[in-house]
C-alpha positions in Angstrom: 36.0 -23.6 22.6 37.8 -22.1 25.7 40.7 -20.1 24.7 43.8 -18.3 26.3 45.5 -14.9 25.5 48.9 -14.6 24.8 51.4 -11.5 24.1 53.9 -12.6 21.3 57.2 -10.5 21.4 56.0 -7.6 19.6 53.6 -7.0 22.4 50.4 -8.1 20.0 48.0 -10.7 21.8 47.1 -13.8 20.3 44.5 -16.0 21.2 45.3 -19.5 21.2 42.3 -22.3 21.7 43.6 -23.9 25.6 44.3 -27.6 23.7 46.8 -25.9 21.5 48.4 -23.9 24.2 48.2 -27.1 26.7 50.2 -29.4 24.3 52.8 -26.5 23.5 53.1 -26.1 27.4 53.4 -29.5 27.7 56.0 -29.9 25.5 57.9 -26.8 26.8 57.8 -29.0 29.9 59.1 -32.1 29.0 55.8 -33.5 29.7 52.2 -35.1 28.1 49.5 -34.9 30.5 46.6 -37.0 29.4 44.2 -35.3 27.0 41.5 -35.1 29.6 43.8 -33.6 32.3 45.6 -31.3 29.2 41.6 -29.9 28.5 41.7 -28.8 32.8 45.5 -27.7 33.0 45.1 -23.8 34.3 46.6 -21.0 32.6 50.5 -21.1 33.6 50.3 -24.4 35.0 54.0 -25.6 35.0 53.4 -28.8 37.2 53.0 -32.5 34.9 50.1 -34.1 36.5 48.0 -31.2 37.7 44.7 -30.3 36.6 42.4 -27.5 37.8 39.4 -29.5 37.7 38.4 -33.4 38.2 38.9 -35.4 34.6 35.5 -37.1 33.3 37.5 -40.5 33.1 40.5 -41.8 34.5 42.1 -41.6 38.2 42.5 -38.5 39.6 43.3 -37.4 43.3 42.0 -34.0 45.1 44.3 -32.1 46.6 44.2 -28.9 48.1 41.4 -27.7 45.8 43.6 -29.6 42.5 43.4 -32.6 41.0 46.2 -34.6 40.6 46.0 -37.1 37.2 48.2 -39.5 35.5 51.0 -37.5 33.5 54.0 -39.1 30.8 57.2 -37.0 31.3 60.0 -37.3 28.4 63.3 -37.5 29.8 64.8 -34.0 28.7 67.0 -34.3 25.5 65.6 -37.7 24.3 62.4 -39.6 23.1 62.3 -42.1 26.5 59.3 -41.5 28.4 57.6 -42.6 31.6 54.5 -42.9 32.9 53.4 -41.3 36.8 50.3 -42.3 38.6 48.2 -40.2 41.2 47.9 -42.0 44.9 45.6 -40.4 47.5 46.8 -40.0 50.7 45.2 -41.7 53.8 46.4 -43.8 56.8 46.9 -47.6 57.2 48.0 -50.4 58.9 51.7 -51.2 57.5 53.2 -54.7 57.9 51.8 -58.2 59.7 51.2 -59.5 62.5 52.9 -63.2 63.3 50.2 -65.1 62.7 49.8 -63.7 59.5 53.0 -63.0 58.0 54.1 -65.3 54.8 56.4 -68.1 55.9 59.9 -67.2 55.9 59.2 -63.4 55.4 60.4 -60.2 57.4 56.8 -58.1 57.4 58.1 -56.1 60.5 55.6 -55.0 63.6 52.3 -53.4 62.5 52.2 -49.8 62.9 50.1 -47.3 62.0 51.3 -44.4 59.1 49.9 -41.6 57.6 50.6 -41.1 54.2 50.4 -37.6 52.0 49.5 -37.7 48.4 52.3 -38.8 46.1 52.5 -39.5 42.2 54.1 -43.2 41.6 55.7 -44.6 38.2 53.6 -46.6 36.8 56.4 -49.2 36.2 59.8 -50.2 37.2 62.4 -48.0 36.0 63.4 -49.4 32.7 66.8 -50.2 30.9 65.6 -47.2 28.2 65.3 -44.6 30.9 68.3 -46.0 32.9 70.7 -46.5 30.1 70.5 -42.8 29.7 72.2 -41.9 33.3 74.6 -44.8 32.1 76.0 -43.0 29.6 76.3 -39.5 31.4 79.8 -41.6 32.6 81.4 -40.6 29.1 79.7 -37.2 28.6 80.7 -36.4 32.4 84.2 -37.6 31.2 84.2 -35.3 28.0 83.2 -32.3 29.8 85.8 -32.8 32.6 88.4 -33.1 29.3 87.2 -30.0 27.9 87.5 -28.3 30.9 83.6 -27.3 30.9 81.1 -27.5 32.9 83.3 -27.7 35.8 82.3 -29.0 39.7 83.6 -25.9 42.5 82.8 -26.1 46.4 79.7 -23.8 45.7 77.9 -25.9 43.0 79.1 -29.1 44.4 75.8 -29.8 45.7 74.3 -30.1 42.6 76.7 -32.3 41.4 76.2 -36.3 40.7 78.4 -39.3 40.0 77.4 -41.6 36.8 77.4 -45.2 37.3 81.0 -46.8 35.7 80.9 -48.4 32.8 79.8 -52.1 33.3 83.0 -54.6 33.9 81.0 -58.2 32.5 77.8 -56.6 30.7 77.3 -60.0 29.6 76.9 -61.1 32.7 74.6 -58.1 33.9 72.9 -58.5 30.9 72.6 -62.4 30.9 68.4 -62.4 31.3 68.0 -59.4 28.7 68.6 -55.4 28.9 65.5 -55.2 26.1 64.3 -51.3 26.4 60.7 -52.3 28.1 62.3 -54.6 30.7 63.1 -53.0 34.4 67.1 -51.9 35.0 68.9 -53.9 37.6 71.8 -54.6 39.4 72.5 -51.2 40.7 72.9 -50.4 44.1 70.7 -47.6 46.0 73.5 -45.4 46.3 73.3 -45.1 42.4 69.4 -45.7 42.3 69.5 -42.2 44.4 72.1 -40.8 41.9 69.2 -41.1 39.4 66.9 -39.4 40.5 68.7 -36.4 41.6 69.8 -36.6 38.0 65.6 -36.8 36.7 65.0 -34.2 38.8 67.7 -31.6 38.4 67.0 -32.1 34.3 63.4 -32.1 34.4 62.4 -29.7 37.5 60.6 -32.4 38.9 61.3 -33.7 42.6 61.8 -37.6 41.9 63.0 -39.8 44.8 62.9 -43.1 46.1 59.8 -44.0 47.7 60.0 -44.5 51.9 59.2 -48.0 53.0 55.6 -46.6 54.6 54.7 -45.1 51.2 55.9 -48.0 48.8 53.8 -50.5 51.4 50.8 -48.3 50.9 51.2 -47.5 47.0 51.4 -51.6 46.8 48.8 -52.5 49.2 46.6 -50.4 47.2 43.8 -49.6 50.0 44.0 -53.4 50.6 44.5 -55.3 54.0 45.2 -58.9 52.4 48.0 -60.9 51.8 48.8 -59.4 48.2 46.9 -56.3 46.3 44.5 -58.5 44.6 43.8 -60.7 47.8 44.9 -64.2 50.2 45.1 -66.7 47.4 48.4 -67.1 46.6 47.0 -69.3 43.3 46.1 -66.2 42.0 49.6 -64.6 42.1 50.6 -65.5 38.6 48.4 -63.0 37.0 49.5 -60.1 38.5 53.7 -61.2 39.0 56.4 -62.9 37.4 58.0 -64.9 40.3 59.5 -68.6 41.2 56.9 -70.4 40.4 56.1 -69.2 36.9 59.4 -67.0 35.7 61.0 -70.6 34.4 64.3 -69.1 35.7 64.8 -66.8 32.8 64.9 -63.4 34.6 63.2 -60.2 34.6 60.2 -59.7 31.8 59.1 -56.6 30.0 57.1 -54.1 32.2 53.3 -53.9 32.4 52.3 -57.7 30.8 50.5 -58.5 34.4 47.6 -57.1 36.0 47.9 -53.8 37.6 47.2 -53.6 41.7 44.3 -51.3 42.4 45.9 -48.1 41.9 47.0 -48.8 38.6 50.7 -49.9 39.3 52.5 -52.9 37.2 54.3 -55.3 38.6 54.3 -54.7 42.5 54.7 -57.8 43.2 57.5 -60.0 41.2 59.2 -59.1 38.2 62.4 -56.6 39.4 62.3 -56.4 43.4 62.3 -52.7 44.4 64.9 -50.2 46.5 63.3 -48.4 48.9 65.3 -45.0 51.1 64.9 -46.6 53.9 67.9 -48.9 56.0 66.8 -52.5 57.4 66.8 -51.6 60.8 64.0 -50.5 64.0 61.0 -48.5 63.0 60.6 -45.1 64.8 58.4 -45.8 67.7 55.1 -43.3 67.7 51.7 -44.1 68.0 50.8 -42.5 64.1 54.2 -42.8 61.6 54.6 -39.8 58.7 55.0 -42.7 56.1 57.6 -39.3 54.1 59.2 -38.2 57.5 60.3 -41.0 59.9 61.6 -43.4 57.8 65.2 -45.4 58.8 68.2 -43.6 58.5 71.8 -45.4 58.3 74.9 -44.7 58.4 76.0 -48.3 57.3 76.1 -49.8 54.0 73.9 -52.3 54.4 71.5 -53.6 54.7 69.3 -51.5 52.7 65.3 -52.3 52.4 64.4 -54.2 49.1 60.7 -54.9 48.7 58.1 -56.8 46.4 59.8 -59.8 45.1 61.6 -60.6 42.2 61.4 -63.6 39.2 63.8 -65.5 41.3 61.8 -65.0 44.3 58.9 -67.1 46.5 55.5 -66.1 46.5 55.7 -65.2 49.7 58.7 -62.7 49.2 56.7 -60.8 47.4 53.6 -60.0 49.2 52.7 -56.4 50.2 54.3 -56.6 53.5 57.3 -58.9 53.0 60.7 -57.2 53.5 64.3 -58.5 52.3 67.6 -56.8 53.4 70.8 -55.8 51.3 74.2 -57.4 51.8 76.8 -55.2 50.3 79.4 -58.0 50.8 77.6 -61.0 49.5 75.8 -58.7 46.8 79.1 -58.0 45.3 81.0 -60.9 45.5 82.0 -61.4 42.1 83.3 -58.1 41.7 86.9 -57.9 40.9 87.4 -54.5 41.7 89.1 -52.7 44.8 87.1 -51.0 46.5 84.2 -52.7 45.5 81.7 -50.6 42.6 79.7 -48.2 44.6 77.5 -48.3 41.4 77.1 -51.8 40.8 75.9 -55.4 42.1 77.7 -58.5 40.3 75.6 -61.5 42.5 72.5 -62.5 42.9 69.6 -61.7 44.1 71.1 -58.1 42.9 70.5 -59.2 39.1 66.8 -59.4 40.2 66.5 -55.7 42.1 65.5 -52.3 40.3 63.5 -49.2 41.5 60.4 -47.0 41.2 60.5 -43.3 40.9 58.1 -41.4 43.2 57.3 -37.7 43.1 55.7 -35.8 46.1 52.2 -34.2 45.5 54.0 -31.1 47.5 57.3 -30.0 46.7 59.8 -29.5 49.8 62.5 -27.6 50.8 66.3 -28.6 48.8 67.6 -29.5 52.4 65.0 -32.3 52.3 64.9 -33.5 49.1 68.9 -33.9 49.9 68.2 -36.4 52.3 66.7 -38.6 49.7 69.6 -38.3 47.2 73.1 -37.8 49.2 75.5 -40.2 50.5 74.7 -41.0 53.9 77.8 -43.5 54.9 81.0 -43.2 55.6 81.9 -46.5 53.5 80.4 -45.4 50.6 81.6 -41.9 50.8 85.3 -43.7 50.9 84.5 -46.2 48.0 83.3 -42.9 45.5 85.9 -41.1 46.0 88.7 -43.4 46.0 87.2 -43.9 42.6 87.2 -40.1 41.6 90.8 -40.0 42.8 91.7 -42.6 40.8 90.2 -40.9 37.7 87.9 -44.5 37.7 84.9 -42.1 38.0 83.5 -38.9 37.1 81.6 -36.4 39.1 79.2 -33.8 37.5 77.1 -30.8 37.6 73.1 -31.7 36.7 70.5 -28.9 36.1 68.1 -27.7 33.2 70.8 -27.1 31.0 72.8 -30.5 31.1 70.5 -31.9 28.1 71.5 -29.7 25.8 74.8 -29.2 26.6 74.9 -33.0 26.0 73.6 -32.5 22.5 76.2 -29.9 21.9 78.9 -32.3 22.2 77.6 -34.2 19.5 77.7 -31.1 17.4 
């Protein structure tokens, strides 16, 4: 049995068998790595996912002389996990041609992308996970009353804003907030809210995926129609969509067939926010599927892809795009300014997200570009609401868990 050498705080070494000192590591990192990645993690590994040598079972992707494996991370402070798949880079063919593209379906020009390694969540975000950044709004709130914790021009950046509380959760809620089904409703402004919030907790870089990369994750080294092929008879046992959802909304995560990488419910079930604005793709002969993706400096529309339970089969294959409408999307919101947080009409009740973490870290001036407000409008709506003591802006970083638990204290 391998081992690893430790000094303990009297300067004394102990020697630890590598399982034991994997799982503490583990653990000290918010993270379970699967046993046969935990048995290859290298001394003083501190990245989830990352394994010195290839697994014996299981995916795993090589990357600069590492393997990247399937990891669970715990959400720091709580018992919610979620699962991350590896996805090897490559280069393909994103989007349809005419003749090919589903009837009544945006797929865009074709155009070739190159796409670096990434990890994927294996699943929608859930209601578990997302109820947490929910109720930040009242701990936010509690530390802004206590004075604590407090948000200056020089830490500003790493500041977020909470989604408000809900103003008809019955409504929201209608089809089920169950812990295993995927969160909805919220628009990308706060889907990007949560996962500066993962990240600055967890000292991970979560983000929403680009366009180019959640295409290529989906496609799954495919060129068909849908991961699993052309026969759109076949759909049903891999989505929940029009034609076999009944009407009844969103269903728990993972009770379909998994696309060839290993990701649930692609296709159907909770449509997916993407970074990326509805607009022209950058014109060069090979894209960077993390790079040149469509920036905006309009609320909408935003890119929403794979299909939801109220969608058509053909809204939900690989290539098929659908655009936001922050007017119509909101409708039935009462509120003035409109929730910067918050859809109240469908299709909204049927769109959620999917976390992706880069296989390379990059610099904090790039991650920002995945997690900052990037409009005017919006800008105008959040802070009309701060002003108006309506919401709550905080600081997020390593130790925002337990100052959370403190409170309860």
């Amino acid at each position: 049995m391998r081992s690893v050498l430790l000094l303990d705080s009297d300067g004394v070494v102990v020697r630890l068998q590598r399982s034991v000192y994997c799982l503490l590591l583990s653990v000290l990192c918010g993270c379970v790595v699967s046993p046969q990645a935990a048995a290859q993690t290298p001394t003083g590994a501190a990245d989830p996912g990352v394994a010195a040598q290839k697994p014996d079972t299981g995916p795993a992707v090589e990357y600069e002389g590492r393997w990247l494996v399937p990891y669970e991370a715990t959400i720091p402070g709580t018992d919610v996990r979620f699962r991350m798949i590896p996805i090897p880079g490559g280069e393909y063919q994103m989007g349809s041609s005419d003749s090919e593209a589903g009837r009544g379906t945006d797929e865009g020009p074709v155009r070739r992308v190159k796409v670096a390694p990434f990890w994927m969540g294996e699943c929608e975000v859930t209601w578990s996970e997302y109820k947490l950044f929910m109720q930040l709004y009242r701990h936010l709130k509690e530390f802004q009353a206590r004075g604590v914790r407090k948000v200056t021009d020089d830490n500003r950046i790493d500041a977020v804003t909470a989604p408000t509380p809900l103003y008809e959760p019955d409504f929201t809620f209608e089809y089920g907030d169950e812990p295993r089904q995927p969160a909805v409703s919220m628009t990308q402004y706060s889907a990007r809210q949560y996962t500066k919030w993962l990240s600055a907790i967890s000292g991970q870089q979560y983000r929403l995926p680009t366009e180019a990369e959640w295409e290529y994750a989906c496609r799954g080294g495919t060129t068909t129609a849908w991961s699993f092929g052309s026969d759109v008879s076949v759909l049903g046992e891999y989505a929940w969509f029009a034609g076999n959802s009944e009407g009844s909304g969103t269903k728990v995560v993972r009770q379909k067939k998994p696309n060839p990488f290993g990701l649930y419910d692609m296709h159907g079930n909770a449509a997916e926010w993407v970074i990326d604005a509805h607009g022209v793709y950058p014109q060069k002969d090979v894209v960077d599927a993390a790079a040149d993706w469509v920036r905006s400096v309009k609320p909408d529309p935003r890119v929403v892809r794979g299909g939801s339970w109220e969608l058509t089969a053909e809204q939900s294959r690989s290539a098929a795009r659908l655009g936001s409408d922050d007017e119509r999307w909101k409708e039935y919101d009462p509120n003035l300014p409109r929730s910067p947080w918050w859809f109240t009409t469908d299709p909204a009740r049927g769109v959620g997200f999917r976390l992706l973490r880069p296989a390379k870290a990059i610099s904090r001036e790039a991650i920002e570009e995945f997690w900052k407000i990037d409009c005017d409008d919006i800008r105008y709506d959040v802070e009309d609401r701060l002003n108006e003591g309506r919401g709550v802006l905080g600081l997020v970083d390593r130790e925002l868990p337990q100052a959370i638990l403190d409170l309860q204290k």
